[in-house]
Gaussian input, Z-matrix of N, CA and C with variables (Angstrom, degrees):
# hf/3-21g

backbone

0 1
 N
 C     1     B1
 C     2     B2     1     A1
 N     3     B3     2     A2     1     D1
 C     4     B4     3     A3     2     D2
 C     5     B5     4     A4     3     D3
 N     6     B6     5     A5     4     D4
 C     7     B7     6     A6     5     D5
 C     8     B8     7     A7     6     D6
 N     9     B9     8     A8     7     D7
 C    10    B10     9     A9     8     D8
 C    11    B11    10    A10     9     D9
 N    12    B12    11    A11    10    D10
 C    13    B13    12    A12    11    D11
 C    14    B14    13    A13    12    D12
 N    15    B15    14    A14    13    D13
 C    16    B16    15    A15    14    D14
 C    17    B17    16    A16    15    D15
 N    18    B18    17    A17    16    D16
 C    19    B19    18    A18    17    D17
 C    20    B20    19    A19    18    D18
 N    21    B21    20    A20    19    D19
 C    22    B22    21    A21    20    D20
 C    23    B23    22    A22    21    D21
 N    24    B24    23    A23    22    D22
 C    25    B25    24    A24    23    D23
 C    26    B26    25    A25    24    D24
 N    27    B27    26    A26    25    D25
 C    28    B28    27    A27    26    D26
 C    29    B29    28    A28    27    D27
 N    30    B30    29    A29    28    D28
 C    31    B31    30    A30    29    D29
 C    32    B32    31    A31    30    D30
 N    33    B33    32    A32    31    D31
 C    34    B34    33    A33    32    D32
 C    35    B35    34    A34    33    D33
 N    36    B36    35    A35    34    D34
 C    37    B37    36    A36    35    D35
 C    38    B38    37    A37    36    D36
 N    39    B39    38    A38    37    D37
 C    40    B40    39    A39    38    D38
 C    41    B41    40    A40    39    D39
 N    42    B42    41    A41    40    D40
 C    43    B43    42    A42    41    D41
 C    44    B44    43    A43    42    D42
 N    45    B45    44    A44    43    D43
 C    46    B46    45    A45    44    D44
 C    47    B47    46    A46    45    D45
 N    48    B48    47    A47    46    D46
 C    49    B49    48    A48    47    D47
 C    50    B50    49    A49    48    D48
 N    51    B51    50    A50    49    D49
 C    52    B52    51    A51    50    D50
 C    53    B53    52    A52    51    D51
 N    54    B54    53    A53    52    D52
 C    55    B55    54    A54    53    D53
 C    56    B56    55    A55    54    D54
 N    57    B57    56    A56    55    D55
 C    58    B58    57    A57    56    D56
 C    59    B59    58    A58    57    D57
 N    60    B60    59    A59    58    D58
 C    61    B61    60    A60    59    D59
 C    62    B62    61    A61    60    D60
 N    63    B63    62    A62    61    D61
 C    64    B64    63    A63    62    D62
 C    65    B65    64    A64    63    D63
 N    66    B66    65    A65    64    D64
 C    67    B67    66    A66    65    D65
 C    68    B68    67    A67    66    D66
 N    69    B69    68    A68    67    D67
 C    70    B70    69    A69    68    D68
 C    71    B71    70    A70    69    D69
 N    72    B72    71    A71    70    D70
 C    73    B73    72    A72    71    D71
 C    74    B74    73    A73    72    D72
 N    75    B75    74    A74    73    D73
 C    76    B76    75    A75    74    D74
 C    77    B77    76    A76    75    D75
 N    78    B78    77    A77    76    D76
 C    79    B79    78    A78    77    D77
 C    80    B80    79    A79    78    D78
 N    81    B81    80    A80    79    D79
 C    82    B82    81    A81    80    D80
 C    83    B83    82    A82    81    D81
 N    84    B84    83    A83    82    D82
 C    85    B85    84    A84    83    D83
 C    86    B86    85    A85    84    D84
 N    87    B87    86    A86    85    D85
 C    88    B88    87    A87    86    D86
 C    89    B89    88    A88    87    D87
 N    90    B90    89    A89    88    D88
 C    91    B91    90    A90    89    D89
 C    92    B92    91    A91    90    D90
 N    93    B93    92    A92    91    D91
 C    94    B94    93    A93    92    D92
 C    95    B95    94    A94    93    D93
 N    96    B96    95    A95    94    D94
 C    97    B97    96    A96    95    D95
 C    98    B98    97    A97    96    D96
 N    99    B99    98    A98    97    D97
 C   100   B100    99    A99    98    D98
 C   101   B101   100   A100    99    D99
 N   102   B102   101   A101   100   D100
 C   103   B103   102   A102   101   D101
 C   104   B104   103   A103   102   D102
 N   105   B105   104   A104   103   D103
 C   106   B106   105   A105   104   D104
 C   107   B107   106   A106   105   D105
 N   108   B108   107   A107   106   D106
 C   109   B109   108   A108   107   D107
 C   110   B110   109   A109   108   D108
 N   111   B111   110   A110   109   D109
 C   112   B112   111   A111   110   D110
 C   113   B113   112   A112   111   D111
 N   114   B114   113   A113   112   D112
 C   115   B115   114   A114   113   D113
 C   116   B116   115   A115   114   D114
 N   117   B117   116   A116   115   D115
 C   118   B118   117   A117   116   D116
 C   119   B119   118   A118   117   D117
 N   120   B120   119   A119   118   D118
 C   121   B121   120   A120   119   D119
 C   122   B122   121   A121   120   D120
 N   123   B123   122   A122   121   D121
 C   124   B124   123   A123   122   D122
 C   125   B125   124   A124   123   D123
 N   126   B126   125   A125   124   D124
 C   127   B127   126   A126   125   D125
 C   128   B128   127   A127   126   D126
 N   129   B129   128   A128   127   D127
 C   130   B130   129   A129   128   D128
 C   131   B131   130   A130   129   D129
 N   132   B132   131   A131   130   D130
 C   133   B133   132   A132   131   D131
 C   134   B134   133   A133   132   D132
 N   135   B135   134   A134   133   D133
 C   136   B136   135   A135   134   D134
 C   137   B137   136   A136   135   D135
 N   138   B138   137   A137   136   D136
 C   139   B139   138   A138   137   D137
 C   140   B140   139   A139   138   D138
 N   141   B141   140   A140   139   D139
 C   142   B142   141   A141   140   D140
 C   143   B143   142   A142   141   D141
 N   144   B144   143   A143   142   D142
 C   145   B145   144   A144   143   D143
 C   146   B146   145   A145   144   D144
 N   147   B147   146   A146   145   D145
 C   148   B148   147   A147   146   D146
 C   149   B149   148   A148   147   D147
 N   150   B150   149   A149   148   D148
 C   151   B151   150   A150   149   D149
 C   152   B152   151   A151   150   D150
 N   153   B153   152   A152   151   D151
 C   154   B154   153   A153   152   D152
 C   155   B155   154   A154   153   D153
 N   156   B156   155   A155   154   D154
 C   157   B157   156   A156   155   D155
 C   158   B158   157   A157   156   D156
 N   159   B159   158   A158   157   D157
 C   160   B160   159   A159   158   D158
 C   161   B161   160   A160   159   D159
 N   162   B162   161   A161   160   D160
 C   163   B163   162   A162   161   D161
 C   164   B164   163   A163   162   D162
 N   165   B165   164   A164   163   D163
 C   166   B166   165   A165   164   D164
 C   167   B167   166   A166   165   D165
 N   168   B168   167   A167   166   D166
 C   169   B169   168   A168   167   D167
 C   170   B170   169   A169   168   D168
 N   171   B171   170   A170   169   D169
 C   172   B172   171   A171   170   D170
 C   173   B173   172   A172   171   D171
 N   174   B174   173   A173   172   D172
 C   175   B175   174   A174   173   D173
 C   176   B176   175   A175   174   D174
 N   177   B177   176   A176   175   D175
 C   178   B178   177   A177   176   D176
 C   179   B179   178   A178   177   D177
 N   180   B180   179   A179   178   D178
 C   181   B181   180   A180   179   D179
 C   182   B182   181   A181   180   D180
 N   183   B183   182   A182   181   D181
 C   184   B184   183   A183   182   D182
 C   185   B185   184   A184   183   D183
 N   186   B186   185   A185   184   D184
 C   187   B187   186   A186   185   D185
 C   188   B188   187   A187   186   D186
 N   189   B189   188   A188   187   D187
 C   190   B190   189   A189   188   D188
 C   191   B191   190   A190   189   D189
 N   192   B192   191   A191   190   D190
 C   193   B193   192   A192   191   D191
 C   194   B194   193   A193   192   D192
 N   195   B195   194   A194   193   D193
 C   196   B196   195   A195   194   D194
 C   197   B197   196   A196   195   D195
 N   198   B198   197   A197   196   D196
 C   199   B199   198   A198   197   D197
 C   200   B200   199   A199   198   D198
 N   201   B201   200   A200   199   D199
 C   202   B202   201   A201   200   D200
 C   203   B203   202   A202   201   D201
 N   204   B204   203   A203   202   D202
 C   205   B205   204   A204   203   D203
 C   206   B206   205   A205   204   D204
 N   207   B207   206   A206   205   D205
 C   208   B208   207   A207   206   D206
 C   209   B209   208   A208   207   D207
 N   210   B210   209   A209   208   D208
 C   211   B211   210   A210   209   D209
 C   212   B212   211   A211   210   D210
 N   213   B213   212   A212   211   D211
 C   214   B214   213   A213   212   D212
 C   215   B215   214   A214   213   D213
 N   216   B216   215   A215   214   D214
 C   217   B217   216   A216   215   D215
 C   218   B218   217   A217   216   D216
 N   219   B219   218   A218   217   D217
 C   220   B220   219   A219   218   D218
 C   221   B221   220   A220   219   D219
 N   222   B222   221   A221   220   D220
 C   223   B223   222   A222   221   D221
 C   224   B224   223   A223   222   D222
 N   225   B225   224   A224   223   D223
 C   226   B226   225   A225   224   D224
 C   227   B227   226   A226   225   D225
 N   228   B228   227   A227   226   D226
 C   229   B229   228   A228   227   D227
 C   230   B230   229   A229   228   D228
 N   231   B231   230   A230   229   D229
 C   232   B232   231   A231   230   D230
 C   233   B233   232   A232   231   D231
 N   234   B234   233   A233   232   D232
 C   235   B235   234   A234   233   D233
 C   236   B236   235   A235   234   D234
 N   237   B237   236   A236   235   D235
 C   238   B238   237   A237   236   D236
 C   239   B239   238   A238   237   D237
 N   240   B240   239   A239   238   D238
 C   241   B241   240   A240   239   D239
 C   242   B242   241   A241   240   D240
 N   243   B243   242   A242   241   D241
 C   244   B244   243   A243   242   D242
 C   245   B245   244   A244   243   D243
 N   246   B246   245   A245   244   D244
 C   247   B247   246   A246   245   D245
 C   248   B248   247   A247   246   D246
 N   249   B249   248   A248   247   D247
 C   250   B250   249   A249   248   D248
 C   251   B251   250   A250   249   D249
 N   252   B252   251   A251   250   D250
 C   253   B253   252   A252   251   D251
 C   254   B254   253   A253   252   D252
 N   255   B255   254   A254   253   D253
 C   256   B256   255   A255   254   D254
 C   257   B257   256   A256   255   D255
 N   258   B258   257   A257   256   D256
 C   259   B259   258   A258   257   D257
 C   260   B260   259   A259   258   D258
 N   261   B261   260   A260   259   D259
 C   262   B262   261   A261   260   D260
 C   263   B263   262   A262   261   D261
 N   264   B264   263   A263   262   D262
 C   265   B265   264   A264   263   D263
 C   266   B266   265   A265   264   D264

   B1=1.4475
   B2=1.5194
   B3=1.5381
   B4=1.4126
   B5=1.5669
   B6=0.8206
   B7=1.8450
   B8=1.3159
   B9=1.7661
   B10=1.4114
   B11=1.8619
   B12=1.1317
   B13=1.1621
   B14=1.5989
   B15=1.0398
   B16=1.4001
   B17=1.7189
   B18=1.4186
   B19=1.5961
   B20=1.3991
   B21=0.9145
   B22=1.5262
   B23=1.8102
   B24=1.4731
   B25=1.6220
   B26=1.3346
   B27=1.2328
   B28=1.5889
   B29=1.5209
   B30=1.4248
   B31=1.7197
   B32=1.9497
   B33=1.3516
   B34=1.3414
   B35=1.3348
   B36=1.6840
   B37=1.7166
   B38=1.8196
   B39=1.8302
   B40=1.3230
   B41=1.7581
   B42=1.6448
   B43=1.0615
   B44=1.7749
   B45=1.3819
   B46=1.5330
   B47=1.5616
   B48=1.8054
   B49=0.9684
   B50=1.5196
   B51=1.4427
   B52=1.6244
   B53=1.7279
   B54=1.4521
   B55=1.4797
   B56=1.5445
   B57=1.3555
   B58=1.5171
   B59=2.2300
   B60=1.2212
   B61=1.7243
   B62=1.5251
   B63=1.7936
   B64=1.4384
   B65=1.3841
   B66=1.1131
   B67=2.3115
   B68=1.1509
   B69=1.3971
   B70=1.1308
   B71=1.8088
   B72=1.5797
   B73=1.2171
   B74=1.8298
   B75=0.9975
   B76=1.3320
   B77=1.4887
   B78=2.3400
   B79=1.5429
   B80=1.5659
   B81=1.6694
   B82=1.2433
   B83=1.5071
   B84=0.9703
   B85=1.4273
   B86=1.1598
   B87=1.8064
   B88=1.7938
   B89=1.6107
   B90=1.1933
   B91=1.4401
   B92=1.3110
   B93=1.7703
   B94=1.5204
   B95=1.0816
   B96=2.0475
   B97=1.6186
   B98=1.8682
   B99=1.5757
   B100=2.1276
   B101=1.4149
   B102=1.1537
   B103=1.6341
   B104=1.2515
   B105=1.4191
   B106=1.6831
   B107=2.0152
   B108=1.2339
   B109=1.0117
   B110=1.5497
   B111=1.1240
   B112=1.6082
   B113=1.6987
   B114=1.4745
   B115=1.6341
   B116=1.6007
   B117=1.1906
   B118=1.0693
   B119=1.3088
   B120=1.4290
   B121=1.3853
   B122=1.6727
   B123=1.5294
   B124=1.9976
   B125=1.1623
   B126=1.7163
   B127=1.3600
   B128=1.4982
   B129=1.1041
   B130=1.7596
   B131=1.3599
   B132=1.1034
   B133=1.8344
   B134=1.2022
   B135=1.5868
   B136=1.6178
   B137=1.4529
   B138=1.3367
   B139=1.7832
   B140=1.5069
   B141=1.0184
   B142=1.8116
   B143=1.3679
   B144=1.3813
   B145=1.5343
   B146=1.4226
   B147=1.8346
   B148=0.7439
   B149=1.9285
   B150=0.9777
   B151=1.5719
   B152=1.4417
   B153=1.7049
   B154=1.7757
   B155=1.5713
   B156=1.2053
   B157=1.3475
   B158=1.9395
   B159=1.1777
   B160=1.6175
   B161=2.0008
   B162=1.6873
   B163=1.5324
   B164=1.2807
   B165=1.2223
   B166=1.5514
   B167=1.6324
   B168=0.8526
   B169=2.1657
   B170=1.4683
   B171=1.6042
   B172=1.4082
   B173=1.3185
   B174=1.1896
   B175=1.8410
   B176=1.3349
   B177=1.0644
   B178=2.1131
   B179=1.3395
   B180=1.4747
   B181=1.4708
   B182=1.3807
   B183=1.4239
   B184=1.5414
   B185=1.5606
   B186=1.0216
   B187=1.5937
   B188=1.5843
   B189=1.5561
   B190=1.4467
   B191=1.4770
   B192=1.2098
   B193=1.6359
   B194=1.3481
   B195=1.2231
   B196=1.4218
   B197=1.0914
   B198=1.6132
   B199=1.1536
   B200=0.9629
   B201=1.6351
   B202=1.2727
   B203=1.7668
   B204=0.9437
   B205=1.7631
   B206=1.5559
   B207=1.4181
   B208=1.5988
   B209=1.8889
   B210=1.5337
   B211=1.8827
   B212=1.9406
   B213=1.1241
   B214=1.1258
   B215=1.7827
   B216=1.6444
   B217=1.6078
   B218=1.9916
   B219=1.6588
   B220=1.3150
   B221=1.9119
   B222=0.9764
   B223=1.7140
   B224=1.9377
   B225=2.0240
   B226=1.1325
   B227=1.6624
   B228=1.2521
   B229=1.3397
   B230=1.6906
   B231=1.3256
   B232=1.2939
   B233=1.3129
   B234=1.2465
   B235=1.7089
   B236=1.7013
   B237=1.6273
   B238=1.2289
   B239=1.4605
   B240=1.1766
   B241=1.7010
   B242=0.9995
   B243=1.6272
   B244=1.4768
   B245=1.3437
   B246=1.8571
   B247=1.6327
   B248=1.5546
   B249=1.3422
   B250=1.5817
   B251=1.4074
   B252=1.2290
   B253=1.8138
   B254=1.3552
   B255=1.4958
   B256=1.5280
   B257=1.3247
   B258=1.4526
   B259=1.8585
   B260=1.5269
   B261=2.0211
   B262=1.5669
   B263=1.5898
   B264=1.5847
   B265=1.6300
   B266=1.6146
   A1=107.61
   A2=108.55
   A3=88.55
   A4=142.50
   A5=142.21
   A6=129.14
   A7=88.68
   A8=82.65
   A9=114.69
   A10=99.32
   A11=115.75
   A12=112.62
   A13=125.91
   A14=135.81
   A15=132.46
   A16=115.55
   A17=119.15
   A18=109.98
   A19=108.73
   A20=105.24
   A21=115.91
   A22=118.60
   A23=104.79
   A24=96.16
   A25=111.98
   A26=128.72
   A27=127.39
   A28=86.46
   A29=114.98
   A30=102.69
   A31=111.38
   A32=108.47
   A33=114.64
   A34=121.03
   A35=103.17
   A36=105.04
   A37=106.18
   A38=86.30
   A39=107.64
   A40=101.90
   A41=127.66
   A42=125.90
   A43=91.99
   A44=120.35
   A45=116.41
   A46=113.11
   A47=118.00
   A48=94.54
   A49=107.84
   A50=109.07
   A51=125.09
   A52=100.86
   A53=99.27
   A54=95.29
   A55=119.62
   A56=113.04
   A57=106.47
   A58=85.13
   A59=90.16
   A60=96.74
   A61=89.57
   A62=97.50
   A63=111.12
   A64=105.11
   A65=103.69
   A66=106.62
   A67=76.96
   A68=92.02
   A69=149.42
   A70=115.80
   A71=112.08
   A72=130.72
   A73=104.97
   A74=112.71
   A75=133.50
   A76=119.51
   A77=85.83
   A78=97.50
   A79=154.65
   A80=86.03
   A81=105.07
   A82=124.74
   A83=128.47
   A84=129.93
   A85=149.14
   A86=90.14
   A87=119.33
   A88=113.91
   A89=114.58
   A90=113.64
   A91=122.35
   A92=94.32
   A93=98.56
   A94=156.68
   A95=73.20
   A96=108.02
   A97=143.02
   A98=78.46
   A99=101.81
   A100=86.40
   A101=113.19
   A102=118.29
   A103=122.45
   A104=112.42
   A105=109.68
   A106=103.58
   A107=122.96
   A108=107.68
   A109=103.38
   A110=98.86
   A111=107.75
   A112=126.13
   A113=92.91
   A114=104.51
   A115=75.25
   A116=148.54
   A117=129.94
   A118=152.97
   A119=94.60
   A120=118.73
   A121=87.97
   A122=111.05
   A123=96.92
   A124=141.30
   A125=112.00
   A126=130.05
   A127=101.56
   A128=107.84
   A129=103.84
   A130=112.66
   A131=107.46
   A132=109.84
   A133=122.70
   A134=114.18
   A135=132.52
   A136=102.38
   A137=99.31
   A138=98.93
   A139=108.74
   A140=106.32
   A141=102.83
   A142=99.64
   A143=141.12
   A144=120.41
   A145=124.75
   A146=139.69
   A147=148.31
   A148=80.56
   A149=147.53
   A150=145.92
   A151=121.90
   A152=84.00
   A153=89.47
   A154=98.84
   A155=139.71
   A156=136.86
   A157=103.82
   A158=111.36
   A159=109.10
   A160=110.29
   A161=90.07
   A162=79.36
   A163=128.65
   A164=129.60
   A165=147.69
   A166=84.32
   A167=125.23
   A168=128.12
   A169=91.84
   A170=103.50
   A171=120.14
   A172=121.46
   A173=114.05
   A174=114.57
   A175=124.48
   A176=101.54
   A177=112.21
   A178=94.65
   A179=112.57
   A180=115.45
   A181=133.63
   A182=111.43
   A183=113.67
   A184=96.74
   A185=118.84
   A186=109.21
   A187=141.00
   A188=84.62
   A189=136.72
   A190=108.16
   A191=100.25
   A192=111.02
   A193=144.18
   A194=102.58
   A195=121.62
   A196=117.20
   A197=135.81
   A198=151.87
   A199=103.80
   A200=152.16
   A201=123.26
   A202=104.79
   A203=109.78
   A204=121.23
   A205=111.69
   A206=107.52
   A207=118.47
   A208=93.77
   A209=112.88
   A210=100.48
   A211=99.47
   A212=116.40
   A213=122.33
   A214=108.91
   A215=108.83
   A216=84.76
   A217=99.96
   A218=82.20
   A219=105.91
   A220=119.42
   A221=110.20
   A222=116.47
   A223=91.49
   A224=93.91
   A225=87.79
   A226=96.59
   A227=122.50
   A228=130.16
   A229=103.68
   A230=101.69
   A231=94.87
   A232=148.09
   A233=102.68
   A234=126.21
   A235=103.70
   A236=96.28
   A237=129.90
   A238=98.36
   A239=119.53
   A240=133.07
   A241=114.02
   A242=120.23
   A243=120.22
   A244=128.26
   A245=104.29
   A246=107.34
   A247=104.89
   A248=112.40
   A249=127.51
   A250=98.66
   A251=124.66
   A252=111.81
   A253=128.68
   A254=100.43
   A255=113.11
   A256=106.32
   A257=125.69
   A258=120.78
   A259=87.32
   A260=104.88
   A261=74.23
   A262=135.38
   A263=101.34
   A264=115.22
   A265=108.30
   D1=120.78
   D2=163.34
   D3=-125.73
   D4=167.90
   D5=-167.61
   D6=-133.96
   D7=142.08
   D8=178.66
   D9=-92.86
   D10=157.09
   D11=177.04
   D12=-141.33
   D13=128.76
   D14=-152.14
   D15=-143.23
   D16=74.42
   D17=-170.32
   D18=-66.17
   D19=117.25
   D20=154.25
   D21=-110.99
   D22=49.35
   D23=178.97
   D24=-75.59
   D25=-18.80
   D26=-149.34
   D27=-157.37
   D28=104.41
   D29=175.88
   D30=-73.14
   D31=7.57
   D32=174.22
   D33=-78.69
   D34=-43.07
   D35=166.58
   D36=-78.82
   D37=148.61
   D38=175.86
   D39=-57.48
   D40=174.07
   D41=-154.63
   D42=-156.14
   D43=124.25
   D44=156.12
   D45=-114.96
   D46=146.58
   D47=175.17
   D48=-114.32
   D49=157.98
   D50=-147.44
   D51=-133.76
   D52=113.01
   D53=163.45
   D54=-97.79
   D55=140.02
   D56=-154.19
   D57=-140.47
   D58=138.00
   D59=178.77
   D60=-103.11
   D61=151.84
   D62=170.13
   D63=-135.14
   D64=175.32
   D65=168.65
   D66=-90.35
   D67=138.07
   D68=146.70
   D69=-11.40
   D70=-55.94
   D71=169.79
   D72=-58.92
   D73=-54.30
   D74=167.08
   D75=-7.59
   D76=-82.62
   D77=159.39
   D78=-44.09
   D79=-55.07
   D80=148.04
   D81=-27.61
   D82=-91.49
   D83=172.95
   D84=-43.65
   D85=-26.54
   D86=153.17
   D87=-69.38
   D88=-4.81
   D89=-172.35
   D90=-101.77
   D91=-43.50
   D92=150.23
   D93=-0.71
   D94=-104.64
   D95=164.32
   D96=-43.34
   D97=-42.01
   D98=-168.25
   D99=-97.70
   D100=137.97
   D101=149.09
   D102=-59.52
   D103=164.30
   D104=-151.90
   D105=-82.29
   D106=8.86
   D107=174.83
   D108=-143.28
   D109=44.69
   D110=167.55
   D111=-156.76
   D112=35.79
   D113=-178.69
   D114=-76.44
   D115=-98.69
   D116=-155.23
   D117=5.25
   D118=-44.98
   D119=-158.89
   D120=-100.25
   D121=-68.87
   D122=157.56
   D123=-3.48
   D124=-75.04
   D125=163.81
   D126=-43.49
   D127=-99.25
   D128=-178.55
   D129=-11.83
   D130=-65.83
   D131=-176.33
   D132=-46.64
   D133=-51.68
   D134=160.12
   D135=-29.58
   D136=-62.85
   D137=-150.58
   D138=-83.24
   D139=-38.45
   D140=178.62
   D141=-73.83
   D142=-34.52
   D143=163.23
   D144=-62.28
   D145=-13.50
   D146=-148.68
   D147=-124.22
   D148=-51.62
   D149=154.82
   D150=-18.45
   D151=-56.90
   D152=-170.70
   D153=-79.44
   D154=-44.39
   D155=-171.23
   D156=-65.77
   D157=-35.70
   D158=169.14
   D159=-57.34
   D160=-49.53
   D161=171.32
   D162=-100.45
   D163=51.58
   D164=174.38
   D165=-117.19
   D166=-57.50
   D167=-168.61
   D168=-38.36
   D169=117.21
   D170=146.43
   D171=-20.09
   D172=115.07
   D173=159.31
   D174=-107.42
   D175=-34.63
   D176=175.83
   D177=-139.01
   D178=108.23
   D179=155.98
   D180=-58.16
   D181=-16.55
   D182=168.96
   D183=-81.73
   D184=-55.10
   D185=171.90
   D186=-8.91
   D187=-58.99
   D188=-179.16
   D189=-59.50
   D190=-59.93
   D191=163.65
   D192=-83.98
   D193=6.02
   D194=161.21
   D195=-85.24
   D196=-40.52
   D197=168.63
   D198=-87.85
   D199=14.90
   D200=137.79
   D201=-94.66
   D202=-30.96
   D203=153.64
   D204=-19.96
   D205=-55.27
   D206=-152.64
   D207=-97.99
   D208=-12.91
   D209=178.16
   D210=-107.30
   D211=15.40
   D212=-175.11
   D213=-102.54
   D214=130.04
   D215=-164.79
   D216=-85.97
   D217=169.41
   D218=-168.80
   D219=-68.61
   D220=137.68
   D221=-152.83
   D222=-152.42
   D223=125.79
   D224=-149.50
   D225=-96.90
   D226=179.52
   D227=178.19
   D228=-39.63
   D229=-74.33
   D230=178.25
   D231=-27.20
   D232=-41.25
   D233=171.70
   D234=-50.61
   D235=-64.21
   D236=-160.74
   D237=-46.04
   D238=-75.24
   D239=145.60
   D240=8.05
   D241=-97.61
   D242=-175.70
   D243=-85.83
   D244=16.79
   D245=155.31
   D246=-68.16
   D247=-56.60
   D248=-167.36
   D249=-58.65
   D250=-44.58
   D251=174.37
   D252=-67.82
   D253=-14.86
   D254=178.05
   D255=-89.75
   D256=7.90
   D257=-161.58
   D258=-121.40
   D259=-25.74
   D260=175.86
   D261=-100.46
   D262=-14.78
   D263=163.69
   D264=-37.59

């Protein structure tokens, strides 16, 4: 089965249209579910939420922690110091 696909969420973003095959079971349930003139807008939604959560996934955990390192504010040795002496009294 295949669907044509056409975003029109935002007539501001540019738009390609994409034919994409599914099972069968797939369709079905997409047909259902979405009203008949907004599988479009679905798909799109599906997939750019399923994009951004692929690119949120960890790739280098040191990475990862460098940049939460770098939005974390700055705290100086000193502090740092006599927190750790105060954790061990």
């Amino acid at each position: 089965m295949n669907l044509i696909m056409n975003n029109n969420m935002n007539s501001s973003l540019n738009t390609q249209r994409v034919t994409v095959s599914l099972p069968d079971y797939i369709y079905r349930r997409l047909v259902k579910q979405v009203p008949e003139r907004q599988v479009s807008r679905f798909v799109a939604s599906v997939l750019e939420e399923k994009l951004f959560m692929h690119k949120k996934q960890t790739t280098d955990p040191i990475d990862d922690f460098v940049n939460l390192r770098r939005k974390l504010p700055k705290i100086s040795d000193k502090k740092i110091f006599a927190a750790i002496r105060k954790g061990r009294m």
